[in-house]
N, C-alpha and C positions, 0 to 999 in steps of 0.2 A: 542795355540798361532796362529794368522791370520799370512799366508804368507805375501810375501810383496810382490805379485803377485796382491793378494785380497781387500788389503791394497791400490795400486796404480789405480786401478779399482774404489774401492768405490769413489776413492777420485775424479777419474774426474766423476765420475756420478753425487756427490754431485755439481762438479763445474758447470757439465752442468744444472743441477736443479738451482742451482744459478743466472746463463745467464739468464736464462728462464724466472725467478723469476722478475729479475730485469728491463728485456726488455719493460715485459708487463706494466710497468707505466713509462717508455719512450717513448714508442707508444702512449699513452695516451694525452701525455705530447707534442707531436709532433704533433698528431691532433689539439688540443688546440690553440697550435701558429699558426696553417694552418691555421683551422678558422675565428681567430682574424685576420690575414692578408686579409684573403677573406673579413671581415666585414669591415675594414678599408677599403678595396679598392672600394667598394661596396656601402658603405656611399659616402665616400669625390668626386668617380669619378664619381654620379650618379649624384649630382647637380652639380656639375663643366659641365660635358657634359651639362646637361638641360641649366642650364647658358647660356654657349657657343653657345646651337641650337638657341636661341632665339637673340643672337646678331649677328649671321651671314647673311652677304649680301646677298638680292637674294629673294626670292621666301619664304617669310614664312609659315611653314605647318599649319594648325585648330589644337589646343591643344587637343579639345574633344575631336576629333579624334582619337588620342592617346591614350587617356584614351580607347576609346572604347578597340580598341585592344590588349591592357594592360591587361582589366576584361579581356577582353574571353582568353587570352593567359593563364592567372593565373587559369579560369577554366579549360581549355582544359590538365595543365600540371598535375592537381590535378586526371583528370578523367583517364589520363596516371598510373599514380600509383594506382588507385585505381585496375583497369584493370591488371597490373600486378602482385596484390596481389590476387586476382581472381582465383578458377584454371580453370577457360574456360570463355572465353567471353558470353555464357548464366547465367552464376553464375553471372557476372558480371553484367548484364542487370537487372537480378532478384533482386540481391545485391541494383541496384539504382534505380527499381520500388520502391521496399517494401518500401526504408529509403526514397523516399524524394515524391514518388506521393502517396500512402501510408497513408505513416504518415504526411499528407499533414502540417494537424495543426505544427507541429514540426517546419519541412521546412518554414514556414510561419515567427518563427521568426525570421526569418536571415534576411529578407530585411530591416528590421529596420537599424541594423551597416553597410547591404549594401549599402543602401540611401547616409548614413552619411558618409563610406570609399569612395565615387563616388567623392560626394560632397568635400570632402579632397584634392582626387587625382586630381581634377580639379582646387581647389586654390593654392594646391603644385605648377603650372604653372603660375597663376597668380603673384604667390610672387615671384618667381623666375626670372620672367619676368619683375620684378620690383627694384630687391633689388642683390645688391652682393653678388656670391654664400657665402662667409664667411661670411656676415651679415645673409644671410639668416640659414645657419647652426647653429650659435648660437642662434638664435631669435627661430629657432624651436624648441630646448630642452626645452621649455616652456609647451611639450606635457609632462614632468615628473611630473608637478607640478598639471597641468589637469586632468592626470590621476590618481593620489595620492590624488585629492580631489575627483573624482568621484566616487574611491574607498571607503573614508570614506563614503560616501553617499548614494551611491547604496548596498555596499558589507560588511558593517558598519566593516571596516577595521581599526586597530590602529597604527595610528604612535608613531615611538620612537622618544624619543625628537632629537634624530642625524636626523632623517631625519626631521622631521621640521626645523633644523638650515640648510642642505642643503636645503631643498627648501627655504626658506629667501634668502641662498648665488643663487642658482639661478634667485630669483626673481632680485634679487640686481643683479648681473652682466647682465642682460637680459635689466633693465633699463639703466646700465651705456653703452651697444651698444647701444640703440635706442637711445640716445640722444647726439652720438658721430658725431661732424658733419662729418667725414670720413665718418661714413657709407652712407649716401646719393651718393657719389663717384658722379662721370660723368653721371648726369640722361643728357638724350635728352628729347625732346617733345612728345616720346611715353611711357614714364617712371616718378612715380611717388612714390615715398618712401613712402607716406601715404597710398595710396594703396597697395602697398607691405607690410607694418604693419597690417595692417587691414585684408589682404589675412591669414598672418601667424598667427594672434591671433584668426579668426574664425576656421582655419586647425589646428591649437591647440585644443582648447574644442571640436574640432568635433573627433579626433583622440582618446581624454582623453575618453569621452562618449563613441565612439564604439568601444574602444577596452577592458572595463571592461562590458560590456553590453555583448560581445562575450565569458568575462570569464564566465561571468555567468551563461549563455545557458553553456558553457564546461563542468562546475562542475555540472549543472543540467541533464548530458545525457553522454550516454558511446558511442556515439557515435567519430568516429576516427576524430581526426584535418583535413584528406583530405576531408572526406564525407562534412563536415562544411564549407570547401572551394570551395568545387562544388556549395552547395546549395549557398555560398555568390556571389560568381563570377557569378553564374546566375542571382541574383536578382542586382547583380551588374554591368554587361553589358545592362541589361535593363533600370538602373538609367541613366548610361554613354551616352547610346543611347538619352534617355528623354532630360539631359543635351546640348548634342552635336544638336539638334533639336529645342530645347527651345534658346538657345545663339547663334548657327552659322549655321543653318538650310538654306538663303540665301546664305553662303559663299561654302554651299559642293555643293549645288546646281547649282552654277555659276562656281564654281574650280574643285569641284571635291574631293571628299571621301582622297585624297591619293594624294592632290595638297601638295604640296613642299619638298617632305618625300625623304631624302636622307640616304647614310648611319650611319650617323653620329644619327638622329631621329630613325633610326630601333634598333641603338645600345641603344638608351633612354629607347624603348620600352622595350627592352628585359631588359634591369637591372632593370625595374621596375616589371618584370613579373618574374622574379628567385630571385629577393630581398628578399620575403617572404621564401622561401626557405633556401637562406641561416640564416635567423636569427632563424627556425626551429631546423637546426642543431646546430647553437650554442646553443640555449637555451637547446636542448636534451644531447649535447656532453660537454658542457663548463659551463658555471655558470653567475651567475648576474653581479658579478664581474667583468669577462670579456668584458662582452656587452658593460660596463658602462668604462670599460679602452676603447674598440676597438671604439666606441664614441668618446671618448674625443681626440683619435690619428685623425682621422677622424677631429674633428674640426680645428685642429692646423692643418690640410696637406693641408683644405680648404684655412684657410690664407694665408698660405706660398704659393699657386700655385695661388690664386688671384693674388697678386703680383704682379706674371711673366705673368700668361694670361692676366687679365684684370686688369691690372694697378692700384691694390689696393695699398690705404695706410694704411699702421699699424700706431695707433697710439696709445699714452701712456697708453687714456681710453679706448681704444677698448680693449689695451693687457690686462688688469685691467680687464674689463669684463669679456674676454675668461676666463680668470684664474678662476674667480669665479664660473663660469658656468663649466669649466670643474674637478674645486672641487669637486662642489656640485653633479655632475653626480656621480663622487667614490665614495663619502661619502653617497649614496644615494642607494649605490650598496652595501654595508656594510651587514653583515650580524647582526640581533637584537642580542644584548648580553643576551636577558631573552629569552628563550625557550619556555615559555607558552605565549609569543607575537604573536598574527599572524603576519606575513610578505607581503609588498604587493605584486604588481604584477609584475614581469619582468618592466624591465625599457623599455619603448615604444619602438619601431626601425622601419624604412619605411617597412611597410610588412604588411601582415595580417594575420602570422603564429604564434602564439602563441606556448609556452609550452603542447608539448605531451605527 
């Protein structure tokens, strides 16, 4: 017979294995929500600010400009981690000989979605510079629909018939904002809605194309997600630079590289340069599902703060639309009910960080 010395022993042992037990997918579970708040926050206040930078009084900055330092910022943080997974900054030099001067052919094909991410990140401005940040947040989920056909196309991927009925419900609510007269809102004579549509439907198929053209080089190479963002941000600062030379080459000229750039602009930069980052870790730490929830909160926070900053109105068909649209993102995030279906890809997010 166990004493009941042995007996009250075992029993907090077991409790403690218990705690332990149970902790570890509360932690889990507490990451997850951190995440999703970081992505909400990360979506909705990154075009709200862009918004904001572009209607305040004063001294407007060169967009391209931004872009430029956005690429090199996105490379520079990329070659930070790689350097730190390195064990000596020789290792590391050697490390980014062999993978990218090397194996040049390889590195070669990254400039292709680098081109086309440049070109993205520079209409991102355009549209935004034209259209209400909530018009523009809805109109832009349009990259799920881009990217779900490029995937059939390129990656000869199969849709379950649920995500064909969300993307309908996106198409369909994507139509019912564009043709909501609210969204036009208070243009002035530097602002132009058709422009704005025009900016966001070509920053659609260019995002749809390079971001399953990236899965593809992924699954064609074992090379690491940062290594891939080094060689993109290279060939991507070089796009940025072409851009910003080709469009406003006159204006740095005469302004000045770093004419209007307040705080408010450096905080634009940097949400655009650690964006990809965070949706890294979601995709690593969280699931589809939640991208496509931390999305849809994002969209509705973008309304609600239109509002109060820039004087939107909600209207019956705009709410009509959002709903559609931020349906169709969950439904879209859904996981296949048949097991031998392939699945597509991540639902798009402003970033260039894919699933590692």
């Amino acid at each position: 017979m166990t004493s009941p010395r042995y007996r009250s022993e075992r029993a907090r042992e077991m409790a403690k294995n218990s705690v332990g037990t149970s902790t570890q997918p509360a932690t889990s579970l507490q990451l997850k929500y951190a995440l999703l708040i970081l992505l909400v926050i990360q979506n909705a206040v990154l075009i709200l600010s862009m918004r904001y930078s572009r209607l305040v009084e004063g001294n407007q900055y060169i967009t391209t400009t931004a872009v430029v330092i956005a690429e090199t910022t996105k490379m520079l943080v990329c070659l930070f981690i790689i350097w730190y997974q390195q064990p000596t900054t020789s290792a590391c030099i050697d490390f980014l000989y062999d993978s990218i001067v090397v194996n040049w052919q390889d590195t070669i094909k990254l400039s292709v979605p680098a081109f086309v991410y440049a070109l993205q990140n520079n209409l991102q401005y355009v549209a935004v510079s034209n259209l209400e940040a909530a018009v523009f947040q809805v109109l832009y989920q349009m990259k799920v629909f881009t990217t779900a056909l490029f995937s059939v196309v390129l990656l000869n991927k199969k849709l379950s018939g649920m995500k064909w009925f969300s993307l309908v419900l996106l198409f369909a609510g994507v139509c019912l904002v564009t043709v909501d007269p609210s969204s036009i809102g208070n243009q002035n004579n530097n602002q132009s809605f058709i422009t704005g549509v025009i900016a966001v439907a070509i920053s659609c198929v260019s995002s749809g194309f390079a971001g399953v053209y990236f899965e593809k080089i992924l699954k064609g190479s074992s090379a690491s997600v940062w290594l891939r963002n080094i060689q993109l941000g290279f060939f991507g600062s070089i796009a940025a630079v072409i851009g910003m030379l080709l469009r406003d080459y006159e204006k740095v000229i005469d302004k000045g590289f770093f004419f209007g750039y307040s705080p408010l602009v450096w905080m634009v930069i940097a949400q655009q340069a650690v964006g990809g980052l965070i949706v890294a870790a979601v995709v690593r730490y969280a699931d589809n599902i939640l991208k496509g929830f931390a999305t849809s909160i994002s969209i509705i926070v973008s309304a609600l703060s239109s509002v109060y900053l820039f004087g939107f109105q909600l209207t019956l068909l705009f709410g009509v639309g959002t709903v559609l649209v931020v349906t169709s993102i969950y439904l879209y995030g859904l996981p296949n009910n048949k097991p031998e279906e392939e699945s597509l890809p991540s639902l798009p997010v402003t970033g260039k960080l894919p699933p590692s």
